[in-house]
Structure formats: C-alpha cells, structure tokens
C-alpha positions in Angstrom: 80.5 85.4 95.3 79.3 86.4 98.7 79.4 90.1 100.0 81.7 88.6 102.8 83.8 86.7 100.3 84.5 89.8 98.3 85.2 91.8 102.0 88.0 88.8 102.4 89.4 88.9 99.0 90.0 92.5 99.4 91.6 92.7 102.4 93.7 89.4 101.8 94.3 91.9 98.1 95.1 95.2 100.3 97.7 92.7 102.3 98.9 91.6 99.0 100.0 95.0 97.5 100.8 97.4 100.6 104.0 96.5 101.1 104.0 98.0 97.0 103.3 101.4 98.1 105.6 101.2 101.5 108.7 103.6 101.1 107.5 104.8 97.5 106.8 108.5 98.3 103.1 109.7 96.8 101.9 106.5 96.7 98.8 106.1 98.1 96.2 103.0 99.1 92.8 104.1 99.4 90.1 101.2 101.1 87.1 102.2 99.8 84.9 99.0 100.9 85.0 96.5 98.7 87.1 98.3 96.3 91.1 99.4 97.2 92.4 102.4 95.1 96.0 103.2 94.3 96.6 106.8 94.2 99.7 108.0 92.6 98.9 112.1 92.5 101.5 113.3 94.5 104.5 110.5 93.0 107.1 111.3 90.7 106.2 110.7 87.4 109.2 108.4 87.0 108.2 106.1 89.7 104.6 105.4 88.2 105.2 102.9 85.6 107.1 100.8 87.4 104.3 100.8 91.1 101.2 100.5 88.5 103.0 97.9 86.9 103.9 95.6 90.4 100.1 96.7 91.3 98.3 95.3 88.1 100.5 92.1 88.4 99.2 91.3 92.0 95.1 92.2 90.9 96.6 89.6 87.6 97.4 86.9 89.9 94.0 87.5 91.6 91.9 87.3 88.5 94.0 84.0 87.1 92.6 82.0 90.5 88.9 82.9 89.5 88.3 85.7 91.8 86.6 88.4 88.9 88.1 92.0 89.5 87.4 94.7 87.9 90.1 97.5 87.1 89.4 101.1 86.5 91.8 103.9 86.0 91.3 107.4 86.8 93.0 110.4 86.8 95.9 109.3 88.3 94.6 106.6 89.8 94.3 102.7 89.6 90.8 101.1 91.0 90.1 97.6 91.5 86.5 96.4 92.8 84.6 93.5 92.2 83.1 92.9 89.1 79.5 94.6 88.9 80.0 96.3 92.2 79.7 100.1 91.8 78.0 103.0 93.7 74.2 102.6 91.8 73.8 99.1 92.7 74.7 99.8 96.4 72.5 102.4 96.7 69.5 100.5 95.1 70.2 97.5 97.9 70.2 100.3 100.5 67.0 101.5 99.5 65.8 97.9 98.7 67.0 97.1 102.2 64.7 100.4 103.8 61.5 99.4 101.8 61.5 96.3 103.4 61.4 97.8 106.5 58.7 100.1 106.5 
C-alpha cells in the first residue's frame, strides 16, 4: 500500500479510537506518523484491561478489511503501525532519498 494510503488509514484509525481515550483519565494517544500509540502510564491499573481491550478490537476490525497492522506493546504502551514500517527502513529511504540528490 501507498505511503499516502497508510497516512489515510491512520488518521481514518486515530478517528476510530479517540473517542476510546476521551474521559478515561491517563489515557493517552500518541500520533507518531504513520504509527498511533496508546499510552496508558499515568491510568489506573483497573481501567487498562478494559481501554486496551476496546483499542485492540478497533486495530481487529482494521486488519479483518485487509489493511496489514502491526501491533507492538511496550511498557505500558500499545503500538500499531503498518506492517514493515519501523524507524531503520525510514531512515535508509531518507538517506536513499539524499544520495540521489547529490
């Protein structure tokens, strides 16, 4: 899938779980372009199972239509990116991007 694709699927995804997170005290989302992070740090242990839960379901219902996600967790955290997309492969298009360049 296109680089834009995967910028729409996220943000149609970020749209999806916000309201999630809205009210729920220590719930944060993090955008972190393409990927969206749920933070759950500073919630009340009681509350994670459920949010993670309702979170997973939405990135679920994602991954049924087609669209391949990828889901990480953290320390206290929940990350979903697309699948392959990770922090060495965008630096080596960077640089691949600069060569060509010069």
């Amino acid at each position: 899938m296109p680089t834009g694709a995967f910028s729409t699927v996220m943000a149609c995804l970020r749209r999806d779980v916000a309201p999630l997170v809205r009210g729920r005290p220590g719930f944060l989302l993090e955008d972190k372009q393409p990927a969206l992070a749920l933070h759950y740090r500073l919630a009340r242990p009681e509350d994670w199972e459920e949010t993670i839960t309702e979170f997973l379901l939405v990135v679920q219902a994602y991954q049924r239509r087609g669209i391949t996600l990828e889901v990480i967790h953290g320390k206290k955290a929940v990350e979903v990116r697309p699948l392959g997309v990770n922090k060495g492969k965008a630096m080596q298009a960077l640089l691949e991007h600069r060569q060509g360049r010069t």
